[in-house]
C-alpha positions in Angstrom: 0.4 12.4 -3.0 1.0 9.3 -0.6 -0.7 6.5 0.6 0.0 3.3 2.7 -1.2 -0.3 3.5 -0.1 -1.8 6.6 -0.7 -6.2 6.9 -0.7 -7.9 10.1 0.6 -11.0 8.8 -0.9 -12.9 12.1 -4.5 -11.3 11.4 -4.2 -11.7 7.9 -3.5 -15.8 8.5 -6.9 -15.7 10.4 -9.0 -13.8 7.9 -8.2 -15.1 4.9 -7.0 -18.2 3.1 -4.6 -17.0 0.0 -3.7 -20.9 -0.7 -7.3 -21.3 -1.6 -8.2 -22.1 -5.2 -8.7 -18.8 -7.5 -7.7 -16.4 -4.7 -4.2 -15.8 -6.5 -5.7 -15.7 -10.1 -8.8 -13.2 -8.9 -7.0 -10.6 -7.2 -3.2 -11.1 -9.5 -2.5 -10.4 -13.3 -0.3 -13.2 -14.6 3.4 -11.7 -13.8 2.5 -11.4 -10.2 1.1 -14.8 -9.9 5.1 -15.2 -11.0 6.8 -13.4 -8.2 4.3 -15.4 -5.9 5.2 -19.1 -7.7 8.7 -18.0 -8.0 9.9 -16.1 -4.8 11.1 -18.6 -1.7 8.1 -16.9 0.7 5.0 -17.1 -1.1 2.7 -15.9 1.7 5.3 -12.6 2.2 4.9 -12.0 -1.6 1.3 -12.1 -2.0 0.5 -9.5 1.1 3.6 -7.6 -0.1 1.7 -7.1 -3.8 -1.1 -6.7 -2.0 -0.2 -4.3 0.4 1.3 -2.3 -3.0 -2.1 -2.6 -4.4 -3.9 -0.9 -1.8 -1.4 2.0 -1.1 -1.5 2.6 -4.4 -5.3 2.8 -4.4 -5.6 5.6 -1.8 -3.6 7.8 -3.9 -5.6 6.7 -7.1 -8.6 8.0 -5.0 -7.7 10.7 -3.8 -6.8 11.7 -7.4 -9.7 11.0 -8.9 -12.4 10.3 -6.5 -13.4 7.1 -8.0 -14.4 4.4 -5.2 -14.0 1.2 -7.5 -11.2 -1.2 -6.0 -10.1 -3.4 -8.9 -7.3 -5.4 -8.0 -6.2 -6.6 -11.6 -6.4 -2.6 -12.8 -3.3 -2.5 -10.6 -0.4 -3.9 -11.8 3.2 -4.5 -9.9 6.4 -4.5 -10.3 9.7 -5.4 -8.1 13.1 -3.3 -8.3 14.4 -4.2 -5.3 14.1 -6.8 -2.8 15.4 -8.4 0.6 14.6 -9.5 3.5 13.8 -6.0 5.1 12.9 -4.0 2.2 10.9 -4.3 -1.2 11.1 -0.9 -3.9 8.7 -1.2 -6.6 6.4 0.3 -8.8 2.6 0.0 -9.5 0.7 0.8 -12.8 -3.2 2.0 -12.7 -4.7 3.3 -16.0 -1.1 4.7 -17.0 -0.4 6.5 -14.0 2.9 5.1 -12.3 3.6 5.2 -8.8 6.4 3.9 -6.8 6.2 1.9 -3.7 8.4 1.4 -0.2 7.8 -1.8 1.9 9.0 -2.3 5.2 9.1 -6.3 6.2 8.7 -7.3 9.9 8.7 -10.6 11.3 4.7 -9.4 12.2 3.8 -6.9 9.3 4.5 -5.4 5.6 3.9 -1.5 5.5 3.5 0.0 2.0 4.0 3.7 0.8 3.2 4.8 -2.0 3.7 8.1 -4.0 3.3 9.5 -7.5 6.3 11.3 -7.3 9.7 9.2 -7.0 11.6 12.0 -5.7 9.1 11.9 -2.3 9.4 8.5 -1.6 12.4 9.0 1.2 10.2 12.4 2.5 7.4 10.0 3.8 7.2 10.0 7.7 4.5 8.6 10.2 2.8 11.2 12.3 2.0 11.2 15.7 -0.8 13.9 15.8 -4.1 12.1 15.4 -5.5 15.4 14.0 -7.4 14.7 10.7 -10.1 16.0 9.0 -12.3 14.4 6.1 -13.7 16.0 2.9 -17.1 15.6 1.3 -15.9 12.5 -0.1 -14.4 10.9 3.1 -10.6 11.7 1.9 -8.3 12.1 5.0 -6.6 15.3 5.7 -4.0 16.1 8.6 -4.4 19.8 10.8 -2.2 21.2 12.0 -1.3 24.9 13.5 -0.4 25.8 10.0 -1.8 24.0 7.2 -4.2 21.2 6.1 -1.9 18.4 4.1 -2.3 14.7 2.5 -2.3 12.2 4.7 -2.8 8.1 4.6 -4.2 6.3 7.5 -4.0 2.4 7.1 -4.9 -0.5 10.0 -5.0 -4.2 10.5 -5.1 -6.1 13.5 -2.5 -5.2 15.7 -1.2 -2.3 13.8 -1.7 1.5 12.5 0.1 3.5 10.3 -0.7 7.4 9.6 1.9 8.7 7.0 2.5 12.2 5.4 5.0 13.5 2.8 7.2 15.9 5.4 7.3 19.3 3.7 
């Protein structure tokens, strides 16, 4: 299964104010309020988690069809990061899933999977051809098949991501 988040870093400076006090302690268990006191960018860190968060959370839907968005039931970890790229992992009621982030000096994107082994078969898709199910779950058509797919926007930017077959 997959799933993305994609932050416009200029739209998210507009829309919300992550300095502000209990923003960081509402929406982050106590090890990522770490990476975000600890890491030289806290801004980049705190849409980065965030970003994990909610590509996480489509997959968790579409799993299980619940619609409850509990930031704190998600909880992050970092194996890898630099300046262009961020691997890490994401725990929701024992399920892990592992995470891809993409850094731009305008956005974070964010895959997710629940399957390590698909996290280098993700690919964006240019066919706009989707369908939804009875509970609003995203689908891509194609000539051949009906498959998962993740649609994610902010601002400036989309993202529609599938696992290439």
């Amino acid at each position: 299964m997959i799933g993305n988040d994609v932050i416009d870093l200029a739209q998210s400076r507009i829309e919300s104010n992550w300095q502000r006090k209990g923003f960081i302690e509402k929406l982050f268990i106590a090890e990522e309020q770490q990476y975000i006191n600890d890491y030289d960018k806290p801004e980049t860190m705190v849409w980065l988690l965030w970003s994990m968060k909610e590509a996480v959370y489509k997959i968790y839907n579409r799993e299980t069809k619940i619609r409850e968005f509990s930031p704190k039931k998600l909880s992050c970890s970092l194996d890898f990061i630099n300046c262009n790229l961020a691997l890490g992992k994401v725990i929701c009621n024992e399920n892990r899933y592992y995470t891809k982030s993409i850094f731009s000096l305008e956005s974070i994107h964010t895959i997710a999977v629940n399957n390590l082994k698909n996290i280098n078969n993700v690919v964006e898709v240019d066919s706009k051809e989707m369908i939804k199910d009875e509970n609003g779950i995203p689908y891509l058509k194609t000539a051949k098949s009906v498959q998962d797919i993740s649609i994610s926007h902010h601002g400036r930017f989309e993202k529609w991501v599938t696992i290439r077959i």
